[in-house]
matplotlib code that plots the C-alpha trace (Angstrom):
import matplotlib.pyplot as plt

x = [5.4, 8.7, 10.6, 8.3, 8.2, 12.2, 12.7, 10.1, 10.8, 11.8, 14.5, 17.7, 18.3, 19.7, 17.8, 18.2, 15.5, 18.3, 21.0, 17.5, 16.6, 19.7, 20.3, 16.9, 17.6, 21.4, 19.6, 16.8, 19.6, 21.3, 17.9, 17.9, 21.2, 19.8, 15.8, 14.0, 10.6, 8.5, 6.3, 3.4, 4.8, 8.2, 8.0, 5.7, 3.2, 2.9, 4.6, 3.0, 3.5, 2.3, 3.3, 2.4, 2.4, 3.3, 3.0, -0.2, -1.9, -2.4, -1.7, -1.6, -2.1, -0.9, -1.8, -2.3, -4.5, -4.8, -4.6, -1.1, -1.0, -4.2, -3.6, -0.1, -2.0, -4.6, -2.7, -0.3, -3.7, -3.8, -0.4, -0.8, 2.6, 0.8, 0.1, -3.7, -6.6, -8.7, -11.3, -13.1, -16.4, -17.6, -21.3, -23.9, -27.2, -28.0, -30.8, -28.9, -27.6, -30.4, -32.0, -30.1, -28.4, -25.1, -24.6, -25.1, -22.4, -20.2, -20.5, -20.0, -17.3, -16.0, -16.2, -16.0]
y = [-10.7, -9.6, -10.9, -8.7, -5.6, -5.6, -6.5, -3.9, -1.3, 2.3, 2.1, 0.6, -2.8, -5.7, -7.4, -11.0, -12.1, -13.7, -10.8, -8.7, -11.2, -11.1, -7.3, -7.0, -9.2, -7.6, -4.2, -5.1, -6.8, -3.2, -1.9, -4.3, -3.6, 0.0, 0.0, 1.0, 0.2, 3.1, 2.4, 4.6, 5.1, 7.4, 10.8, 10.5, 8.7, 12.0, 10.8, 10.4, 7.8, 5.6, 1.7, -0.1, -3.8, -5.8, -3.4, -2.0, -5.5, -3.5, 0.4, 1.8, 5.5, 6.8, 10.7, 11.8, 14.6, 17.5, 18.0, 16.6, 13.5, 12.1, 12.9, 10.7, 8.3, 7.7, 7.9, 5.1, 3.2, 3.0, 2.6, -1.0, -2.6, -5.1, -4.9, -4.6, -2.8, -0.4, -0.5, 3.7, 3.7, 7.0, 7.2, 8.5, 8.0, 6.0, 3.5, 0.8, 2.2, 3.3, -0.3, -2.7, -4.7, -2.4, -3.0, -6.7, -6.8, -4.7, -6.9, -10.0, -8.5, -7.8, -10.8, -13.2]
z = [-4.2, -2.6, -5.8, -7.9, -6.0, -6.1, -9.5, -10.7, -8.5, -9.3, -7.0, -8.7, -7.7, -9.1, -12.0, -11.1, -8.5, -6.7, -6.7, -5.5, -3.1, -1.5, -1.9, -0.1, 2.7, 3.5, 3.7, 5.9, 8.5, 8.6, 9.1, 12.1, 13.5, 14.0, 14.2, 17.8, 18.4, 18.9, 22.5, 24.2, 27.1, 25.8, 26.8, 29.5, 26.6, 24.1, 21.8, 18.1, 15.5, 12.8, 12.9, 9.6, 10.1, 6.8, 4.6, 5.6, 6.5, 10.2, 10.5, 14.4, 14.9, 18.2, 19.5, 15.8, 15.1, 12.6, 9.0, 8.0, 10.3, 9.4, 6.0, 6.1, 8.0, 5.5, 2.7, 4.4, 4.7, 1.1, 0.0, -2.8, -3.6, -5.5, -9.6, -10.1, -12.4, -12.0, -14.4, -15.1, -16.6, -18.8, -17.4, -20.0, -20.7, -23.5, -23.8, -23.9, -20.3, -19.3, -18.7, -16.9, -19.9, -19.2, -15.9, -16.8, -19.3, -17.2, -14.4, -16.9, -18.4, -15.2, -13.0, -16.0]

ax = plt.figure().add_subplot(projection="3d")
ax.plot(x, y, z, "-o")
ax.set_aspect("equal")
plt.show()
């Protein structure tokens, strides 16, 4: 997943999954070097933040409230890195739609 998200990515990286692998790895240590932890109890505990956990496997909001932080937090909440469809349907009513038969063949067509 890493491999394809660096090779693919908008940002300019190396090509070779190898040069990106190690590209990716040398700038996460100097990430490292100068990355502190936010905690609740900094400024007497009124501090805000948003801690995403592997990529969004586990998102922690802390004192967020209003329009613009809960809109960055759930927009962080739904942030994919991974390549997948999204299959749109045009709803009308025909006959054929209008029994079940469609929503059988969509759902075959679909999961099959």
């Amino acid at each position: 997943m890493v491999l394809h998200s660096l090779t693919c990515a908008a940002v300019p990286v190396p090509q070779d999954p190898s040069e990106a692998l190690f590209d990716f790895k040398d700038r996460v240590t100097k990430y490292e070097a100068v990355y502190e932890e936010c905690v609740d109890d900094e400024v007497g505990g009124k501090i805000s933040y948003i801690k995403l956990y592997n990529v969004g496997q586990k998102v922690v909001t802390h004192r967020c409230s209003g329009y613009i932080p809960s809109h960055v937090a759930f927009h962080l909440m739904n942030v994919h890195i991974s390549p997948r469809k999204i299959w749109l349907s045009r709803h009308s009513e025909s006959p054929d739609q209008a029994s079940k038969i469609f929503l059988q063949k969509v759902v075959w067509f679909l999961c099959c």
